[in-house]
C-alpha positions in Angstrom: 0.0 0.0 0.0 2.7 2.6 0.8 5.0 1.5 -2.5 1.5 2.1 -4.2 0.9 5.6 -2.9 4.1 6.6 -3.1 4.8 6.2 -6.8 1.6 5.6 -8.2 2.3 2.9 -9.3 -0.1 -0.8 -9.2 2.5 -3.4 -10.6 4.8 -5.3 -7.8 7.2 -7.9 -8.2 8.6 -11.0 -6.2 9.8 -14.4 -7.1 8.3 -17.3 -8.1 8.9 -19.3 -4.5 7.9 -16.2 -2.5 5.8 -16.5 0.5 5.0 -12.8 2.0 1.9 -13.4 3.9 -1.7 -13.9 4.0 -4.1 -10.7 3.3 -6.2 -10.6 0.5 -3.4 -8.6 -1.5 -0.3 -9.9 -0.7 -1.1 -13.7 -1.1 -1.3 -12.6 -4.3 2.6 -12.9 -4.4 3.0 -16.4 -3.1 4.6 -19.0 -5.7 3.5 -16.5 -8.3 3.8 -18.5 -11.5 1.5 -17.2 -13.6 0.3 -13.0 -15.1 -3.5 -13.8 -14.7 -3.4 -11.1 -12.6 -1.9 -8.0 -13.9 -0.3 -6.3 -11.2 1.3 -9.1 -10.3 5.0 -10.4 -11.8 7.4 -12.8 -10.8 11.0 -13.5 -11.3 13.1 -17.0 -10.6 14.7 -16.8 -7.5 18.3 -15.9 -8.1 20.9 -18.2 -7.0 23.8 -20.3 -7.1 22.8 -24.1 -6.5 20.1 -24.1 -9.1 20.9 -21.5 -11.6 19.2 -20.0 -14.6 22.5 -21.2 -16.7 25.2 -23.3 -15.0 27.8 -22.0 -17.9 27.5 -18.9 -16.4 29.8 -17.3 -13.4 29.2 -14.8 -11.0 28.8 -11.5 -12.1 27.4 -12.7 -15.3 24.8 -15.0 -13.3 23.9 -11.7 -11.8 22.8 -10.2 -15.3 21.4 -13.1 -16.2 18.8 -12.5 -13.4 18.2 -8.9 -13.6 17.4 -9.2 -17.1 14.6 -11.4 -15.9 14.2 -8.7 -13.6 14.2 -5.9 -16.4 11.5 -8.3 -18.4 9.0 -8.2 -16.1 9.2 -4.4 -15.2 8.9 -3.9 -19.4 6.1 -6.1 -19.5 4.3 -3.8 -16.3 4.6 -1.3 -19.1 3.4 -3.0 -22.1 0.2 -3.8 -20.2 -0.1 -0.1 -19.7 0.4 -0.8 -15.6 2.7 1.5 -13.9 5.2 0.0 -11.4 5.5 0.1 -8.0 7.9 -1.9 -6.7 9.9 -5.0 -6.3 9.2 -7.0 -2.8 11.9 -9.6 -1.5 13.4 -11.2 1.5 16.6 -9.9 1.7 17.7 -13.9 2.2 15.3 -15.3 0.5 14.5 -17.2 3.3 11.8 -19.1 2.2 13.5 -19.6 -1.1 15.4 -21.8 0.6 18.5 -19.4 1.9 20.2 -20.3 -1.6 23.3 -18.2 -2.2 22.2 -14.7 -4.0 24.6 -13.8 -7.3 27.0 -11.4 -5.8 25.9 -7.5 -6.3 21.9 -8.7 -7.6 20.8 -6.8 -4.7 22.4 -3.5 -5.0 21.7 -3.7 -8.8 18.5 -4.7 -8.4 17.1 -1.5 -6.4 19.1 0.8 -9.0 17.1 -0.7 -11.7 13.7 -0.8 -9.6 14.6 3.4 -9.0 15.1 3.8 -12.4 11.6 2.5 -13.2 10.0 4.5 -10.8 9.4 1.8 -8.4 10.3 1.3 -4.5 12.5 -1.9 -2.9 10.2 -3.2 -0.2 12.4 -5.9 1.7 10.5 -8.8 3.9 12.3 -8.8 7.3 9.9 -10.5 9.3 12.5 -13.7 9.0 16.1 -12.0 8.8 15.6 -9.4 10.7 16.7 -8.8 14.6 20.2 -10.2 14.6 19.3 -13.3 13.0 22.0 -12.9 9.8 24.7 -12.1 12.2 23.6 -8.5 11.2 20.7 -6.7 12.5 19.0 -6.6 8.7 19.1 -9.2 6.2 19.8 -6.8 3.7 23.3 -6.1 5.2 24.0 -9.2 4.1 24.0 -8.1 0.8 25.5 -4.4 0.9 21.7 -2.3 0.0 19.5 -0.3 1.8 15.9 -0.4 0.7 13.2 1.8 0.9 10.5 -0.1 2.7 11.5 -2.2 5.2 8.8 -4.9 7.2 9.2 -6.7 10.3 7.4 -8.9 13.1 7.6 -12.1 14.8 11.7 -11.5 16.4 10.2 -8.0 17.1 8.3 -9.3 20.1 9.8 -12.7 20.7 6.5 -14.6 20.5 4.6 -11.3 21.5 2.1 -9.8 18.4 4.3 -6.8 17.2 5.5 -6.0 13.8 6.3 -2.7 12.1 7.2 -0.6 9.3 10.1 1.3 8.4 10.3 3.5 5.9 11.6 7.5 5.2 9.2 10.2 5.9 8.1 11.4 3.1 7.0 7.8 2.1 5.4 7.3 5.5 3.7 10.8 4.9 2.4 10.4 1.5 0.7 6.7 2.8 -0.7 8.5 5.6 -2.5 11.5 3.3 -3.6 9.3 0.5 -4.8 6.0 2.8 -5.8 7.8 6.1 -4.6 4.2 7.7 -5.6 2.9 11.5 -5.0 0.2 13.4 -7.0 0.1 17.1 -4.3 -2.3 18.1 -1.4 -0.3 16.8 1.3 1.3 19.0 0.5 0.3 22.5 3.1 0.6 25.7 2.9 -2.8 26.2 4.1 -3.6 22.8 6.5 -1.0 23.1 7.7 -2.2 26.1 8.5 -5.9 24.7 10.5 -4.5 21.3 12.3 -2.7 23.8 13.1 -5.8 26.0 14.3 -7.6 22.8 16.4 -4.9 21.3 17.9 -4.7 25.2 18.9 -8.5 25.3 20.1 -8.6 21.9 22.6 -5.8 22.4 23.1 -6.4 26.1 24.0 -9.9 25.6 25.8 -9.0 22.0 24.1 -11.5 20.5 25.2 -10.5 16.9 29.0 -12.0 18.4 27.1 -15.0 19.1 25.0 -15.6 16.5 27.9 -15.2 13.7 29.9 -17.5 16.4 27.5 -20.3 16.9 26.2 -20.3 13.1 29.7 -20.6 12.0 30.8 -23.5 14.2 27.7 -24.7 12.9 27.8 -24.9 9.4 31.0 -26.4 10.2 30.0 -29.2 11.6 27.0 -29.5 9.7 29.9 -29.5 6.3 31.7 -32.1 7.8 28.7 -34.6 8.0 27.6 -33.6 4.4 30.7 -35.3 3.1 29.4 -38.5 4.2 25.4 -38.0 3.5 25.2 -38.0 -0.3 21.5 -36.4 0.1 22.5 -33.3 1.7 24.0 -31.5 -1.1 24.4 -28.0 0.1 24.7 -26.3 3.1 24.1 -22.6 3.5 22.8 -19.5 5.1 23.8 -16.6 7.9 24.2 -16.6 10.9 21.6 -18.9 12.7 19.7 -19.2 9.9 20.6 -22.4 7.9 19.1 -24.0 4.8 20.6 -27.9 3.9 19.8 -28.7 -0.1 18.3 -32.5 0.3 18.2 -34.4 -3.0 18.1 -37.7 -4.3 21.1 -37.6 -6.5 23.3 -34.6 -6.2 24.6 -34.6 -9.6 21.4 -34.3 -11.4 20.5 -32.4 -8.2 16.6 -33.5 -8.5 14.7 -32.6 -5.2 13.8 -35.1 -2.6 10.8 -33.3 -0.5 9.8 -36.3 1.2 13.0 -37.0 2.5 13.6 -34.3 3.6 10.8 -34.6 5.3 11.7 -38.2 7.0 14.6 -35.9 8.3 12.3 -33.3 9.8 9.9 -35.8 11.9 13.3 -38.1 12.9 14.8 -34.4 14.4 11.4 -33.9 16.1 11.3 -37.4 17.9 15.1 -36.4 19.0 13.9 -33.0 19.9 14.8 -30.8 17.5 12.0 -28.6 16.4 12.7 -27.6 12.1 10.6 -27.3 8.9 11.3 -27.3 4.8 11.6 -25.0 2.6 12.5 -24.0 -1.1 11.0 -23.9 -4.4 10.4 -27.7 -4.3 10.2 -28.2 -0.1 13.2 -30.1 0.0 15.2 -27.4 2.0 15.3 -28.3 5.7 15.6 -24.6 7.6 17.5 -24.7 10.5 16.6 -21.4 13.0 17.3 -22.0 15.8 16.8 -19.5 18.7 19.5 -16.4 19.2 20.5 -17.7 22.6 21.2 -20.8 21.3 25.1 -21.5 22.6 27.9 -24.3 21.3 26.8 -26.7 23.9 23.3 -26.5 22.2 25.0 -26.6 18.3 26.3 -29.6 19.5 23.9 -31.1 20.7 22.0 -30.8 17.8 25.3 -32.3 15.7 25.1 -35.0 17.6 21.1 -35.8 16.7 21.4 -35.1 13.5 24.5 -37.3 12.5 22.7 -39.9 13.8 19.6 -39.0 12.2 21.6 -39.3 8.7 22.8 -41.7 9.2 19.7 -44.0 8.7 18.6 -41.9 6.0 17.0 -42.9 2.6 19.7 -43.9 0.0 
C-alpha cells in the first residue's frame, strides 16, 4: 500500500517461490507462477545451486537474473500498468537461503529506481540479529526503501512494524488515512524494547555469527558423508541444507527431507522445509542458542543421517 501511494504505481514484483503473507493482496505474491493477474509479476529466484545457466559465473549470473528482472518491469509497461515496486526477503528465506549472485541486490534496487518503483524488503525472517547483522539486507551491501518486520520483534509477543523515510510514510498516511485500534501500545513497546535490550546487552550479533559458523561447520563435515545433503548454506543462525536424491542431477527429494524433519522432532529438535520444491530443511534456531546446544543438535542429526533414505 505505501510502495503504491508513493509512486503511483499498481505493478509489484517477487519471485516465483515467495511467501509474504496472508491478506487478500499480498497472497497474491505467493509462488507467483503465472500473469493472470496484472499487477502481479514474478522472477526465478536468483541463486547459485540451481541456476538460470550453469555455464555462467558470477557476475554474469547476476545479469542473467536482472534481465529477468528488467523483463518483467517492461512487460508492467506493455500492459499499460505503472510500477510500483519489487518486494523480497533480503535472504530469500523461504526460497530456501540459496546463495544470492553477488551485487543482484544492490543492482537490483538501482534498476527498480530507475523505473519508478520502490524496494520493499521482507524482514519479518532475517531481521533482529538473525544474519549475524541486524537486517538481512546487510547481508548483501543495500539499503531499501521499505522495510517490514514482526515475529523476532516481540519474541513470540504480536508486534510487527514498518520502516520506511518520511516522506513515504507521509504520503501513505494522506492518501490512505490508515488505523489500526491495536497499533502502537506501551505494552508492545515495552516488549520490542526488552528484545532490542537483550540482543545488544548480551551481544548477540557476536554469538549468533559464532554459533552459526561452528555450525555450518559441523554440519559440512557430515555432508561429506550424507550424499543427500547436497548444500549447506545460510547466515548466521539461519541455515538451509539442499536435500536431493542424486546430487549430480540435483533432482529434489521433499519427502526426504521430510523423513529428516519428523526423525529431528522425535530427538527433539523442532525444524521445517523450505524451497521452491520443499526439499530445504531450515534450520533457525533461537539467538541464545550456545555451542553446547549446536552440539547437541550435531550430535542428533549425525545420527539421524545416518539411517537416512539412500
Amino acid at each position: 500500500m505505501m510502495a503504491r501511494a508513493a509512486t503511483g504505481g499498481r505493478g509489484l514484483i517477487c519471485t516465483d517461490a515467495a511467501y509474504h503473507g496472508n491478506s487478500t493482496e499480498v497472497r497474491k505474491l505467493s509462488r507467483l507462477r503465472s500473469d493472470t493477474d496484472k499487477e502481479f509479476r514474478s522472477i526465478p529466484v536468483p541463486q547459485h545451486y540451481r541456476r538460470i545457466d550453469d555455464n555462467l559465473a558470477d557476475d554474469a549470473l547476476a545479469d542473467a537474473y536482472l534481465a529477468q528482472l528488467q523483463e518483467q518491469i517492461d512487460a508492467f509497461a506493455a500492459d499499460g500498468v505503472s510500477f510500483a515496486g519489487l518486494l523480497l526477503c533480503p535472504i530469500l528465506a523461504n526460497e530456501g537461503l540459496p546463495e544470492i549472485p553477488t551485487g543482484f541486490m544492490a543492482r537490483a534496487a538501482d534498476m527498480v529506481h530507475e523505473a519508478g518503483g520502490l524496494f520493499i524488503c521482507d524482514e519479518v525472517q532475517a531481521g533482529f540479529a538473525r544474519t549475524g547483522r541486524w537486517w538481512g539486507y546487510q547481508t548483501s551491501d543495500f539499503e531499501p526503501d521499505i522495510v517490514s518486520m514482526g515475529k523476532p520483534m516481540g519474541n513470540g509477543f504480536p508486534l510487527a512494524g514498518v520502516v520506511a523515510p518520511a516522506e513515504l510514510v507521509n504520503v501513505f498516511r494522506e492518501k490512505t488515512r490508515y488505523f489500526n485500534t491495536f497499533a502502537s501500545s506501551p505494552l508492545q513497546a515495552a516488549v520490542g524494547q526488552a528484545v532490542i535490550d537483550v540482543i545488544e546487552q548480551e551481544d548477540l550479533l557476536t554469538r549468533v555469527n559464532q554459533v552459526g559458523a561452528h555450525l555450518r561447520e559441523g554440519l559440512r563435515a557430515i555432508q561429506e558423508t550424507c550424499e543427500p545433503m547436497a548444500d549447506v548454506r545460510g547466515h548466521g543462525l539461519f541455515l538451509g541444507l539442499e536435500w536431493v536424491k542424486d546430487r549430480r542431477t540435483k533432482e529434489p527429494d521433499p519427502d526426504g527431507a521430510d523423513v529428516i524433519v519428523n526423525r529431528l522432532r522425535h530427538a527433539g529438535f523442532l525444524l521445517s522445509r523450505a524451497g521452491e520444491h520443499g526439499n530445504v530443511l531450515k534450520l533457525r534456531p533461537p539467538l541464545i542458542f550456545e555451542r553446547e546446544h549446536a552440539d547437541l543438535f550435531l550430535t542428533a542429526f549425525e545420527s539421524v543421517v545416518a539411517d537416512a533414505p539412500a
